[in-house]
C-alpha positions in Angstrom: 37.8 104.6 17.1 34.9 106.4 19.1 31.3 105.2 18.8 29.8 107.9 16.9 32.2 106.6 13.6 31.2 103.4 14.4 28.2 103.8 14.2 28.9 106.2 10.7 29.8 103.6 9.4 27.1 101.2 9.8 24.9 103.2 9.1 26.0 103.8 6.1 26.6 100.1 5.4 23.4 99.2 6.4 22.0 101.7 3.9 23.6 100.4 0.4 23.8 104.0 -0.6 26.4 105.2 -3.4 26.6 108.1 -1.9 27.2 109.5 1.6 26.3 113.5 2.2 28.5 115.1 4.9 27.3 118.2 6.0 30.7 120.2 7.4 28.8 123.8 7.8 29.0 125.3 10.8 31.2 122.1 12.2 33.8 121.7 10.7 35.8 119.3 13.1 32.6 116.9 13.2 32.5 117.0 9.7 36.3 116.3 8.9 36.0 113.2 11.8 32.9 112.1 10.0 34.4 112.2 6.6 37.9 110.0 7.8 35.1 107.4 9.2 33.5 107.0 6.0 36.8 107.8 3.4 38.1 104.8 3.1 35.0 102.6 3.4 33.4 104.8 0.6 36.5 104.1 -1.7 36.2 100.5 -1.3 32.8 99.5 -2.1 32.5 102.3 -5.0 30.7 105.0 -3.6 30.9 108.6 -3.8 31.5 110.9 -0.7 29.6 114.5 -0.7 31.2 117.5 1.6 29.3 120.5 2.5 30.9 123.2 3.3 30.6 127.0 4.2 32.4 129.5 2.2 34.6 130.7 5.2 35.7 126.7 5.6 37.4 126.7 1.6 40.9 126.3 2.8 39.9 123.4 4.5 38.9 121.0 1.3 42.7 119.8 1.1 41.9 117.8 4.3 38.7 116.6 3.4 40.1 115.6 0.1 42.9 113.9 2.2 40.2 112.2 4.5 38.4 110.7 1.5 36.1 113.3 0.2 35.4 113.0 -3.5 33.1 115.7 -4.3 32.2 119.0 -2.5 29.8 121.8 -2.4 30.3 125.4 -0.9 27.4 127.2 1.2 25.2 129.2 0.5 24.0 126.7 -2.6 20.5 126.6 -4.4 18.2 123.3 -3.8 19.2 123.1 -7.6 22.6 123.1 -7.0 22.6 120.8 -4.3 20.5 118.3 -6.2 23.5 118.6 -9.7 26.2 118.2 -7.0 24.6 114.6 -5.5 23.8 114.0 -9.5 27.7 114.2 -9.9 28.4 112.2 -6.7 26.4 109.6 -8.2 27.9 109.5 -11.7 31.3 109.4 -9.7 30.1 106.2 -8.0 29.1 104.4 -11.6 32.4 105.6 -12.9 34.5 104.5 -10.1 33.0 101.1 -10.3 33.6 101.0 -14.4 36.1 102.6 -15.9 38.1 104.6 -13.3 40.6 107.2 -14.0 44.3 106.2 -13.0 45.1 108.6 -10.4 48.5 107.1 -10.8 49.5 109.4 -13.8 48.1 112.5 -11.9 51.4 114.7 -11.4 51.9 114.4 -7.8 49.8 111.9 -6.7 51.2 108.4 -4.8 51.9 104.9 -7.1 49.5 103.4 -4.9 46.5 106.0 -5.0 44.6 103.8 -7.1 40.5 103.6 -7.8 38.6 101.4 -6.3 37.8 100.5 -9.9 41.3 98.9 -10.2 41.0 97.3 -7.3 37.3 95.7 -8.8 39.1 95.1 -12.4 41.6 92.9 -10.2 39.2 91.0 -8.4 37.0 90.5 -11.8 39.8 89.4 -13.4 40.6 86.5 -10.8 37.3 85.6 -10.5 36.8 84.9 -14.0 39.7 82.8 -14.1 38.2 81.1 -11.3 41.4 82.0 -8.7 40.9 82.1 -5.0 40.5 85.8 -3.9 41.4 87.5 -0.2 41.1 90.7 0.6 42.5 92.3 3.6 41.3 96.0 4.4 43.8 97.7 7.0 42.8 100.9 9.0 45.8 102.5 10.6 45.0 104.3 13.5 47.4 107.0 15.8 47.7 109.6 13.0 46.3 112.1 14.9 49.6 112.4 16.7 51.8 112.3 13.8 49.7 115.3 12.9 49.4 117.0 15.7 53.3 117.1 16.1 54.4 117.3 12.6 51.8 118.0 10.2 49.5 116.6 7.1 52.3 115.7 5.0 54.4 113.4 7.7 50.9 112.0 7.6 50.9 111.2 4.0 54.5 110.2 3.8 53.8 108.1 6.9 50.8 105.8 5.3 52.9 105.8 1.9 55.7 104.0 4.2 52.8 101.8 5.4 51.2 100.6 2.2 54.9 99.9 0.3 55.9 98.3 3.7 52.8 95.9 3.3 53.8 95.6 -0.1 57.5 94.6 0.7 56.0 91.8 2.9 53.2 90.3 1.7 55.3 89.3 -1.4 58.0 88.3 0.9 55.3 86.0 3.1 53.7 84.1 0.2 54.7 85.1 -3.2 51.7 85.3 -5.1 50.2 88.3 -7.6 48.9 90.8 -5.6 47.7 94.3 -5.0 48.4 96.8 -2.7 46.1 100.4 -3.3 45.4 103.2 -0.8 41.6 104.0 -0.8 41.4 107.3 1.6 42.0 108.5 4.4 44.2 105.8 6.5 42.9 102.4 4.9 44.3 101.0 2.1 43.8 97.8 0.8 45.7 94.2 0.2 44.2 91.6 -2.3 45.5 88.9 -2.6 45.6 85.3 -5.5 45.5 83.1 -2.3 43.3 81.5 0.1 43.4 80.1 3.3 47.0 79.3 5.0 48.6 81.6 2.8 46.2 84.1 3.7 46.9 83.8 7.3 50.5 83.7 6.8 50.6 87.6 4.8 48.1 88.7 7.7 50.7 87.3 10.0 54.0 89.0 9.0 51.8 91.9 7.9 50.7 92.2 11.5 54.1 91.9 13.1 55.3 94.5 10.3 53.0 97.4 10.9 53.8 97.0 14.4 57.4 97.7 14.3 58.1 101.8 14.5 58.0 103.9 11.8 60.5 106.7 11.1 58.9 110.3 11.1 61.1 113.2 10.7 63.7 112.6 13.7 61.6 110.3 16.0 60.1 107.1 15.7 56.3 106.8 15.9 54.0 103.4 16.6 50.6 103.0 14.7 47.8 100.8 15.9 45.9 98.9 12.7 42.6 97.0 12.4 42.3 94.1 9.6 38.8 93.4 7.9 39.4 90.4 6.3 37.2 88.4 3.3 37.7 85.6 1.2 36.1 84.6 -1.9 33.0 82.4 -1.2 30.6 80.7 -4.1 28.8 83.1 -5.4 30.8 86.5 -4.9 31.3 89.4 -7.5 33.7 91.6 -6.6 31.1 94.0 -5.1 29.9 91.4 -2.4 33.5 90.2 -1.5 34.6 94.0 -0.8 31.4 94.2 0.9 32.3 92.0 3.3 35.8 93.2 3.9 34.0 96.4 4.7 31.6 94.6 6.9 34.6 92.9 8.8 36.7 95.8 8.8 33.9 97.7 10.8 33.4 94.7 13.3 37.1 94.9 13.9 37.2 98.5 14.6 34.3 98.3 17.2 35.9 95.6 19.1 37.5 96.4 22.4 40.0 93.7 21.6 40.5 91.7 18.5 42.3 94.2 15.8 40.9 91.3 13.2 37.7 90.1 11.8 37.4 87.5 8.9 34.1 87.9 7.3 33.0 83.9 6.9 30.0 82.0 6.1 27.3 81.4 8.8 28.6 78.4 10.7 32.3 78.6 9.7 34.7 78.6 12.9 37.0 82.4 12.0 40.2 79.7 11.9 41.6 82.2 10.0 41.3 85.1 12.5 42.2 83.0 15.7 45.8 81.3 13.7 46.7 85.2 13.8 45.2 85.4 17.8 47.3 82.0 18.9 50.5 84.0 18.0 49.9 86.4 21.8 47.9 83.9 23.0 50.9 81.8 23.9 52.7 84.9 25.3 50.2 86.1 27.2 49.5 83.1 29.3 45.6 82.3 27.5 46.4 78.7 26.9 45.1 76.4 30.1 44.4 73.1 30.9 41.6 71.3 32.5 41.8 67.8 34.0 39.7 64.5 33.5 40.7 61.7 36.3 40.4 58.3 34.4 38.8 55.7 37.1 39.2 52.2 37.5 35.3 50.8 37.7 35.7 47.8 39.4 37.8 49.3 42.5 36.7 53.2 41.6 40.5 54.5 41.9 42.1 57.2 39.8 44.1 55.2 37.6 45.3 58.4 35.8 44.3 61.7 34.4 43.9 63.8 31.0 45.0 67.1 30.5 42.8 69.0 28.3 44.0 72.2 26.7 41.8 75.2 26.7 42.4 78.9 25.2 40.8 81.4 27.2 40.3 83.8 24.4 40.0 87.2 25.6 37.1 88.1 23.0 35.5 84.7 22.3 35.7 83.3 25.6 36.5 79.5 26.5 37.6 77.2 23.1 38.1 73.7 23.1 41.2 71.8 22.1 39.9 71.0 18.6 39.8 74.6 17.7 43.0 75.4 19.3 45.0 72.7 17.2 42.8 73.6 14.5 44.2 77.2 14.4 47.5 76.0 15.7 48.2 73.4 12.3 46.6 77.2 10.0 49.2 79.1 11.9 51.9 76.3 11.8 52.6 76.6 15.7 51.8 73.1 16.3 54.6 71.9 17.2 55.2 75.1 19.7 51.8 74.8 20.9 52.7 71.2 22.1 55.6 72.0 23.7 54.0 75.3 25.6 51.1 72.3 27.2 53.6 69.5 28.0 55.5 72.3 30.2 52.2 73.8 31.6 51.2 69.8 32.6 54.7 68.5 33.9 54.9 71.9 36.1 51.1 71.3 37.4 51.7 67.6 38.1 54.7 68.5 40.0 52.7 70.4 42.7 50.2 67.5 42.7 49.5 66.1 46.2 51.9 62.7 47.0 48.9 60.5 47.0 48.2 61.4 43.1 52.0 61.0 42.2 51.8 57.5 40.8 49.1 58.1 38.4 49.6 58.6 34.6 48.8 61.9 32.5 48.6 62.6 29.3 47.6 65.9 27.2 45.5 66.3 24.7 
């Protein structure tokens, strides 16, 4: 994602507006790339997305509707104008967080082109009963190929693959009432009646799902995704929580590295995000080990030594072993984690000098 939509969108989060105002005249490709920034984050937090554009540029609505646009306005317009067009943008964003149309029985449209206001009813609903909440905002990413080779609609059919895919396995992974809806452009959104491990574990297979090719025409095509991930917290309406998935969701598609964020309390160690890390870390070689010598104090000889583990994180830096096991019990890996050190130690202590070859080790 380049740094002019990141920077879109935070902006625009940063604001708390209900509705964004695109101005597409005269640039039409700046405007379009500005619009797929803010479609999807517009359509989860409620708010309403305003396209201007020139007359000569009218054939070019169906992809700004595509990219998330919900309202538009064609050049040359009064002030007057203008000002009735934001008035409808804004009645748009109360509606859409009330009592939504179902695009659903709109001939044509997808099962899961839902409003965000179903997606708010949902999370109402659970909250009220008092049910843990998770939501997990995903932002595909490498549809501009798919485009560029075969068009908007292998595009559309593409992400409806996608979203019934995530479906398919999120039930499969933890088999609790859920909702899958597409919000514009290429996010969609997963919330979930779960919390914690069960949360990791749909991020998990949902992960390793998107990742595996998807069938377009008569190739294959692989699409990059970023998570934003929030969980209910004491406190949270159903505006705050997707909020925060928004907020995480951003964070992840700025990062260089991590393709997940979990939007936690101040304080709170992201356990959640680094159980779905410690799956590559292990294949790519991030888990190390540190010694201690143990010394006798009377005679001051090494009487043995500690292996410590370490994860070299590639985002987060150096983390200890409590936070390793911590996210390797989350991710149940324990158990592989284990094995992966004792190799690591007996194949260091191996290649230890002869004069340290009687003392004891142990890993922790």
């Amino acid at each position: 994602m380049s740094s002019d939509a990141v920077a879109i969108e935070s902006r625009f989060l940063a604001s708390g507006a209900a509705v964004a105002l695109i101005d597409a005249r005269g640039a039409l490709d700046e405007g379009l790339a500005a619009t797929l920034a803010l479609g999807g984050l517009c359509a989860t937090n409620g708010a309403a997305l305003l396209v201007l554009v020139s007359r000569s540029d009218v054939g070019a609505i169906g992809e700004f509707f595509d990219a998330g646009a919900t309202q538009f306005l064609v050049s040359p317009a009064s002030g007057s104008e203008l000002v009735q067009a934001l008035r409808f943008a804004g009645r748009h964003a109360v509606r859409t967080a009330g009592n939504a149309i179902d695009r659903r029985r709109i001939p044509g449209a997808s099962l899961y082109d839902r409003e965000t206001g179903d997606v708010r009813r949902w999370i109402i609903g659970r909250i009220a009963g008092d049910c843990p909440v998770a939501v997990v905002l995903v932002s595909l990413s490498r549809l501009d190929i798919v485009n560029a080779a075969h068009g908007r609609p292998a595009v559309d059919a593409l992400i409806e693959t996608a979203v019934r895919r995530t479906e398919t396995i999120a039930h499969a992974a933890i088999g609790v009432d859920l909702m899958v809806a597409r919000l514009g452009g290429s996010e969609f959104a997963l919330v979930l009646e779960a919390s914690g491990a069960a949360v990791t574990a749909a991020i998990t297979a949902l992960d390793a799902a998107l990742a595996r090719p998807f069938r377009v025409a008569d190739t294959r095509a692989v699409l990059g995704c970023r998570f934003g991930v929030a969980q209910r917290q004491p406190g949270d309406d159903a505006a705050a929580l997707l909020r925060r998935a928004s907020e995480a969701l951003a964070e992840a598609k700025a990062s260089d590295g991590s393709v997940l964020h979990v939007a936690l309390p101040d304080g709170v160690a992201p356990i959640d995000a680094l159980a779905i890390d410690l799956h590559h870390a292990i294949e790519r070689d991030e888990i190390d080990l540190r010694w201690q010598p143990q010394v006798e104090i009377a005679g001051g000889r090494i009487a043995g030594v500690e292996a410590l583990a370490r994860w070299n994180h590639r985002t987060l830096g150096p983390l200890g072993a409590d936070t390793l096991f911590d996210a390797a019990d989350r991710a149940d890996l324990g158990i592989a984690l284990f094995d992966h050190i004792q190799r690591l130690v007996l194949a260091r202590a191996v290649a230890w000098p002869e004069a340290l070859g009687r003392c004891a080790c142990r890993s922790t």
